[in-house]
C-alpha positions as CSV (number, residue, x, y, z in Angstrom):
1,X,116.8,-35.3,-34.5
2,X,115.6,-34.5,-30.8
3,X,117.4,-31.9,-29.0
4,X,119.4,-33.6,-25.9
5,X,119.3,-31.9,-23.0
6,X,122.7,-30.9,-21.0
7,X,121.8,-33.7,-18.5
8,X,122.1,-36.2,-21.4
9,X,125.2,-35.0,-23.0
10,X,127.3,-34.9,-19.5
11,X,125.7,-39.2,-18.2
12,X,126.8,-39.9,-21.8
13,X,130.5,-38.2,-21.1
14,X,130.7,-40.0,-18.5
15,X,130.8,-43.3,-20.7
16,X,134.1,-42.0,-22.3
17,X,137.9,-42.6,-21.9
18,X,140.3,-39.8,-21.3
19,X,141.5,-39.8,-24.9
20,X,137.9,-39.7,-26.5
21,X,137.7,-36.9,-24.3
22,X,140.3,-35.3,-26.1
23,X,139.5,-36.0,-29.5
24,X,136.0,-34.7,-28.8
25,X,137.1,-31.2,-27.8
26,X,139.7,-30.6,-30.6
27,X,136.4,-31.3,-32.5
28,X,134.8,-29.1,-31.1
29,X,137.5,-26.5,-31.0
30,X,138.2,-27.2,-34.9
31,X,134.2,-27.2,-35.9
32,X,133.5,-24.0,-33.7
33,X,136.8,-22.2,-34.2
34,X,137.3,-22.0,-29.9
35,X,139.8,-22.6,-27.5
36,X,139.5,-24.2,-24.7
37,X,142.0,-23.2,-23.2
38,X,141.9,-19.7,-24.2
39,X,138.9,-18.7,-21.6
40,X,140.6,-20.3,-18.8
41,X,143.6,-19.1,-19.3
42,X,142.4,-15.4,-19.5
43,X,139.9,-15.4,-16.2
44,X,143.0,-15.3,-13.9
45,X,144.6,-12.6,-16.1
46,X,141.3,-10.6,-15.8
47,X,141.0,-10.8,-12.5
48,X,145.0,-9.7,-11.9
49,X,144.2,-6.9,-14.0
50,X,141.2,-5.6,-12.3
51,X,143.2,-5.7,-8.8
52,X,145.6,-3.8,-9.6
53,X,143.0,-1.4,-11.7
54,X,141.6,-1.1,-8.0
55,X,145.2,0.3,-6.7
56,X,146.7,-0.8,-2.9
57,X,144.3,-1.6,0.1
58,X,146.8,-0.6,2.6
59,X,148.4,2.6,2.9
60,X,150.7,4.5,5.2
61,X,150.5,7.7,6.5
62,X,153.6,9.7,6.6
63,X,154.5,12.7,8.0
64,X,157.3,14.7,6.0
65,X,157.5,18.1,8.1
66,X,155.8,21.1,9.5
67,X,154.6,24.1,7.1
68,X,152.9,25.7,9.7
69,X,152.3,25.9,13.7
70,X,153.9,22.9,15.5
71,X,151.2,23.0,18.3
72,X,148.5,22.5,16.0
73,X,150.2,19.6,14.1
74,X,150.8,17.5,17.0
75,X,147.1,18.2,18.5
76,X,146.1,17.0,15.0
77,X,148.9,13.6,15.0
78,X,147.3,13.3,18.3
79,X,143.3,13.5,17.4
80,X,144.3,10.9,14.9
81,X,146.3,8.4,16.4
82,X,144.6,8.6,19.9
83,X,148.4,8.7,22.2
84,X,148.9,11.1,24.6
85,X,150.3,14.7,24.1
86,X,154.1,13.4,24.8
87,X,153.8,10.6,22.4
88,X,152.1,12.5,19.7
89,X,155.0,15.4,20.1
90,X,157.6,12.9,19.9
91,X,156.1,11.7,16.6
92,X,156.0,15.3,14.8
93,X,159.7,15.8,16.0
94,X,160.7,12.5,14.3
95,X,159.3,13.8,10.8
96,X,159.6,12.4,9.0
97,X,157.7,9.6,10.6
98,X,155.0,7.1,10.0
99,X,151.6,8.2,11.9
100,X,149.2,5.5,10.6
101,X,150.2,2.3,8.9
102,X,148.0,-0.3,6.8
103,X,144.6,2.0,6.5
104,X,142.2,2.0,3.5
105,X,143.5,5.1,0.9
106,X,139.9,6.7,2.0
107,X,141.3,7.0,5.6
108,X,144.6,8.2,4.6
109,X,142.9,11.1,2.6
110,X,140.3,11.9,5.3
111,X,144.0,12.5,7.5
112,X,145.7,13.8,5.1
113,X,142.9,17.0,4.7
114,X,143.3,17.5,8.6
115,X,147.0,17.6,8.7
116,X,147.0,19.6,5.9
117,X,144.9,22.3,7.6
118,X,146.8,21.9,10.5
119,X,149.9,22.9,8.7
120,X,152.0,19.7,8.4
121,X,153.6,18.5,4.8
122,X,151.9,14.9,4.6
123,X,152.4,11.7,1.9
124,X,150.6,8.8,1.2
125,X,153.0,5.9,0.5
């Protein structure tokens, strides 16, 4: 018996009803012990899994309080967010206060190490 190739199989599909259809793949699931359903069923699982594997892609900076000197934690709030002096010292005497919201984690740590060093108490939310 020749060998048909995939090209053959799917034109000669073609020539069946719905319910051939169906009785061909419980065949097929009964003769090669699969489930059809099983592997498509499973690939949006996967794929649920891995994202949240990953963890968030938007974070929020938050300020909690000052450890250290005040001057230096606003002149770091302030490198970071780019406002003025004013605006950056109204932020560190709202703490605890948002300084940068929906930023990659990597970001969030990068500011987190400078704010740290300047003396401020800092979370990641």
């Amino acid at each position: 018996m020749a060998k048909l190739t995939k090209e053959e199989i799917v034109e000669s599909l073609k020539e069946y009803t719905v319910l051939e259809l169906n009785d061909l793949i419980k065949l097929v699931e009964e003769t090669f012990g699969v489930t059809a359903a099983a592997a498509v069923a499973a690939a949006p699982a996967a794929e649920e899994e891995t994202a949240a594997a990953k963890g968030p892609t938007e974070v929020s900076l938050i300020l909690k309080g000052i450890t250290g000197s005040k001057v230096a934690v606003i002149k770091a709030v302030q490198a970071i967010t780019g406002a003025g002096l004013m605006d950056a010292k109204k932020l560190v005497d709202a703490a605890p206060a948002p300084i940068k919201e929906h930023i990659s984690p990597v970001e969030a740590e990068e500011h987190k190490k400078t704010l740290v060093a300047a003396g401020a108490e800092v979370e990641i939310k």
